[in-house]
C-alpha positions in Angstrom: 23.9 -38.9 17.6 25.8 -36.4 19.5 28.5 -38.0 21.7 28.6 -36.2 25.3 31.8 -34.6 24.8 30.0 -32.9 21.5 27.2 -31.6 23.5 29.7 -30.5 26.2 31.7 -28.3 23.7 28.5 -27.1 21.9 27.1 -25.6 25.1 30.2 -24.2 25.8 30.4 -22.4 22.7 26.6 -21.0 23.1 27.4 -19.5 26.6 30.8 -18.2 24.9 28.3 -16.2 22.5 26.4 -14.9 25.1 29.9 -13.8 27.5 31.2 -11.9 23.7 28.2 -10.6 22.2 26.3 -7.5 23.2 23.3 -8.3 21.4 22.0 -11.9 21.2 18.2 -13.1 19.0 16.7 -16.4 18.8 15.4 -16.7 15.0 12.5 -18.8 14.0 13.2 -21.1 11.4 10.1 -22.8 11.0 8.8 -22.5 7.3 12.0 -20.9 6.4 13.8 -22.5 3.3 17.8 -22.8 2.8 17.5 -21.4 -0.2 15.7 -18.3 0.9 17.9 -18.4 4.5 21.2 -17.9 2.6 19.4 -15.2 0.0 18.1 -13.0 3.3 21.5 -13.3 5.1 23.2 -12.5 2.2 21.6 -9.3 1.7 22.1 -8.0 5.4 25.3 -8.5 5.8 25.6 -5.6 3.3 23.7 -3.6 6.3 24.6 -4.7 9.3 27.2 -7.2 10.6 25.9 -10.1 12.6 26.3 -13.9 12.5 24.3 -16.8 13.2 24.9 -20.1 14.2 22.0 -23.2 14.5 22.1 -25.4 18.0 19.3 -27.9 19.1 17.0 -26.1 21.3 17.8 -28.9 24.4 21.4 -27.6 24.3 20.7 -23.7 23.9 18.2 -24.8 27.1 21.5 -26.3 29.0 23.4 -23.1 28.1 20.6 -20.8 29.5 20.7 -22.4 32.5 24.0 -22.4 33.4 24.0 -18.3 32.6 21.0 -18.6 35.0 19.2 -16.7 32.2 15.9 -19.2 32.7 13.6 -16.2 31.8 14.4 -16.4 27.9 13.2 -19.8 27.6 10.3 -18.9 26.6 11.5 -17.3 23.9 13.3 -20.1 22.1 11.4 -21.8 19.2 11.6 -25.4 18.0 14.0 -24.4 15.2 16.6 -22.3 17.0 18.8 -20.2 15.6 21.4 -17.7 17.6 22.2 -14.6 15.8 24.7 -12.5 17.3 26.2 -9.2 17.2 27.8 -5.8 19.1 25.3 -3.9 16.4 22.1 -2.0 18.2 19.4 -4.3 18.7 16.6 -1.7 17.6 19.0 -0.8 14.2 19.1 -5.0 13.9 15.5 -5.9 13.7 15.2 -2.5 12.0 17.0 -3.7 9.0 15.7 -7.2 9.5 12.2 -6.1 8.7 13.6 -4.2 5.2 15.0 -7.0 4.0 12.4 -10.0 3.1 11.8 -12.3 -0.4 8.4 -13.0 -1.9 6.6 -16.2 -1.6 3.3 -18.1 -2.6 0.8 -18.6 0.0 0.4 -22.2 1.4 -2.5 -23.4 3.0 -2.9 -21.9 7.0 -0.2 -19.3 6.2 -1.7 -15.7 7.7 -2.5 -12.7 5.2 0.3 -10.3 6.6 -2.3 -7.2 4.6 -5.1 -7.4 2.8 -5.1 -9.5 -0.4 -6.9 -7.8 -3.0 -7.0 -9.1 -6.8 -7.4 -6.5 -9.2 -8.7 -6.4 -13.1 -6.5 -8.6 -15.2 -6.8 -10.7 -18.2 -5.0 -14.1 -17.0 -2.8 -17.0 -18.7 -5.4 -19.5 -17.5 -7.2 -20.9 -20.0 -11.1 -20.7 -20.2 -12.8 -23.6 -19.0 -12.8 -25.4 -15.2 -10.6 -23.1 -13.1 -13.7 -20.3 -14.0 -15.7 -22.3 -11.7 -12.7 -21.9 -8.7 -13.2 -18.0 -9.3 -16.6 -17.6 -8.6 -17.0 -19.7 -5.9 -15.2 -17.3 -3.8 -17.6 -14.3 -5.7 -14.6 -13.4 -8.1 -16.4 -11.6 -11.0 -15.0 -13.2 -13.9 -15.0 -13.3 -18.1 -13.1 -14.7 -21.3 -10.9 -12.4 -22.9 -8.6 -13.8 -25.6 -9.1 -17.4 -24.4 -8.4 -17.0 -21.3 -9.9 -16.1 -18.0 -10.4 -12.2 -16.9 -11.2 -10.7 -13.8 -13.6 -7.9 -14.4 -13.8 -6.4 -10.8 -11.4 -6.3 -7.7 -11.7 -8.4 -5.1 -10.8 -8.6 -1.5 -10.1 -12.6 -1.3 -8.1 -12.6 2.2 -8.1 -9.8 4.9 -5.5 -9.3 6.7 -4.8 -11.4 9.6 -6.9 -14.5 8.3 -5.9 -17.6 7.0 -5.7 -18.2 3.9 -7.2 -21.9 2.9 -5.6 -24.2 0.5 -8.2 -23.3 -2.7 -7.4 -19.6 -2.4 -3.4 -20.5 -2.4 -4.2 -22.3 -5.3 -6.2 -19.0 -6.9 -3.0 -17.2 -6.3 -0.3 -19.5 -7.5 -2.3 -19.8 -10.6 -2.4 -15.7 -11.0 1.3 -15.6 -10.3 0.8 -13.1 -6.4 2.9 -13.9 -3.9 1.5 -12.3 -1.2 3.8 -14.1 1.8 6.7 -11.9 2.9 9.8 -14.3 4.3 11.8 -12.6 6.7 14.5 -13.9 9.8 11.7 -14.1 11.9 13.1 -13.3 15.3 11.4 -13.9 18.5 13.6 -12.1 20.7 16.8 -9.9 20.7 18.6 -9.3 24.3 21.0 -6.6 25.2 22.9 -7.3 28.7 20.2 -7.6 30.8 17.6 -6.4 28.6 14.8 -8.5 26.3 13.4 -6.9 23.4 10.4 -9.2 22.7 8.9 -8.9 18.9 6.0 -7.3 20.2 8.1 -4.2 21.2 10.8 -4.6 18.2 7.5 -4.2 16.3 6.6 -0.9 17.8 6.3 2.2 15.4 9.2 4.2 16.2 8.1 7.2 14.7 4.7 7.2 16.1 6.0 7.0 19.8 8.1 9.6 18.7 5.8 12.3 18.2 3.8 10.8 21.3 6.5 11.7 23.2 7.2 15.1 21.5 3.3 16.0 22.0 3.7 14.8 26.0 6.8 17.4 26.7 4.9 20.1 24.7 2.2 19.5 27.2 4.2 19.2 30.2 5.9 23.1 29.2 2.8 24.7 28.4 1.2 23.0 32.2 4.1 24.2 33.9 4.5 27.6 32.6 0.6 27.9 33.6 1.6 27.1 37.2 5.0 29.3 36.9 6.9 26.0 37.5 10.3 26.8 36.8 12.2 24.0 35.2 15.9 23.7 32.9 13.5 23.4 29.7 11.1 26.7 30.1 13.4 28.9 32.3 15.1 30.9 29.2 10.7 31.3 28.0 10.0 32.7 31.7 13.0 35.1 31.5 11.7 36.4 27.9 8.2 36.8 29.7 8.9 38.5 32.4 11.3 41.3 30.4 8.6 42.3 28.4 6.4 42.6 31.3 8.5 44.8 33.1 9.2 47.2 29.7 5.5 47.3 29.8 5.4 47.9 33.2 8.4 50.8 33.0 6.8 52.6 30.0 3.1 52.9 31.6 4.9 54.4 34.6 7.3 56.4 32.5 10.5 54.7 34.6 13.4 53.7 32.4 16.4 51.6 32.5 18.6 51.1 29.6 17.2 48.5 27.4 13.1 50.0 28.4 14.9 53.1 27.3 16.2 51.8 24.2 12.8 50.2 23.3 10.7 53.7 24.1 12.8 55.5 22.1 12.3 53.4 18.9 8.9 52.9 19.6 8.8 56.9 19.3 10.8 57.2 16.7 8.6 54.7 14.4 5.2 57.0 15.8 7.3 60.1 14.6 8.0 58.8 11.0 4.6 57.8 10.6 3.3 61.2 11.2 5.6 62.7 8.9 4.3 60.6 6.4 1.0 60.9 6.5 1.7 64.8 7.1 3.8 64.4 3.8 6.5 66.6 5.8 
């Protein structure tokens, strides 16, 4: 049991983080092993530096209040974590989401993608666990003793849960379909909260969304001959070859219509001369 002093200086040290650190995350460590905590954090810190620090979630609460930063308390899970860092928040969870460790499924996890067994002669041994297969439809033989799947099979799609015999199915055929990450629930930047929902945005996608959009914007405005920083240097290149037109229909030169009416010519001339073989 903390002593009031304890939970004094530990709040203290929270609201110290937050006063350093240009980037701050809570981190979800619900269903997240020390074993497999310690492996993840081990391989990041090869890609970015950050550290984090575990508080009880009453004194990160304290701390949040006394920044007046009320508005990310709903952002803190049971298991609290702080991760912090002067790194880019979008380059953190970026590398965050590389970096995960395979598990097997336990019953209620969610399928993060489809589950799909494929064709496979098995190390189970003929006999019972046949009868675990084709309950859920999985078209199974004997091969060699043991117990072959014939056909593939979509067992779990993604986004459902997946029940405690089908975790059993895949223990037994050695898939670990559950990817363990830092699961972070928030990263904050000064004033700004990145929930996971936007970290989890495709960057690329938006991207080219925004590419298309200004592509579509130029084109608009150069139908309505509104002149802006990005389509004036176009408009210029336009409205030069519309006036050499313009000169050489009405036989009215300055240099550079000049220049281009005499080439012109000249390229008229030399094909003449060799079609007339002269």
């Amino acid at each position: 049991m903390l002593t009031r002093e304890e939970k004094e200086k530990i709040v203290k040290e929270i609201i110290n983080i937050f006063k350093t650190y240009s980037t701050i995350g809570f981190v979800d460590f619900y269903k997240l092993g020390t074993r497999e905590y310690r492996e993840l954090k081990k391989e990041l810190k090869n890609k970015i530096n950050f550290e984090i620090k575990f508080f009880k979630r009453s004194l990160v609460l304290k701390a949040l209040e006394f920044l007046n930063r009320e508005e990310l308390k709903k952002y803190l899970p049971n298991q609290v974590g702080i991760l912090f860092s002067n790194e880019n928040p979008l380059k953190i969870y970026k590398e965050i989401k590389k970096v995960y460790k395979e598990r097997f499924a336990k019953p209620n996890d969610i399928a993060e993608e489809d589950i799909i067994i494929k064709p496979m002669i098995t190390n189970i041994p003929a006999g019972p666990s046949i009868a675990e297969f084709q309950k859920f439809k999985i078209e199974v033989g004997v091969e060699q003793g043991k117990i072959a799947i014939k056909k593939e099979k979509l067992l779990v799609k993604k986004g459902e849960k997946i029940s405690s015999e089908i975790a059993s199915i895949l223990q037994k055929l050695g898939i670990k379909p559950i990817k363990v990450r830092l699961n972070l629930t928030c990263l904050i930047q000064d004033s700004i909260i990145f929930p996971k929902d936007v970290l989890e945005l495709d960057e690329e996608y938006y991207s080219n969304e925004i590419k298309k959009a200004f592509l579509t914007c130029l084109k608009i405005c150069e139908k309505i001959e509104w002149f802006n920083i990005y389509n004036i240097k176009n408009f210029i290149i336009k409205a030069k070859r519309i006036k050499n037109e313009i000169c050489e229909k009405i036989e009215i030169f300055d240099k550079e219509s000049l220049e281009n009416s005499i080439k012109k010519h000249i390229l008229i001339a030399e094909k003449i001369k060799s079609l007339l073989n002269i």
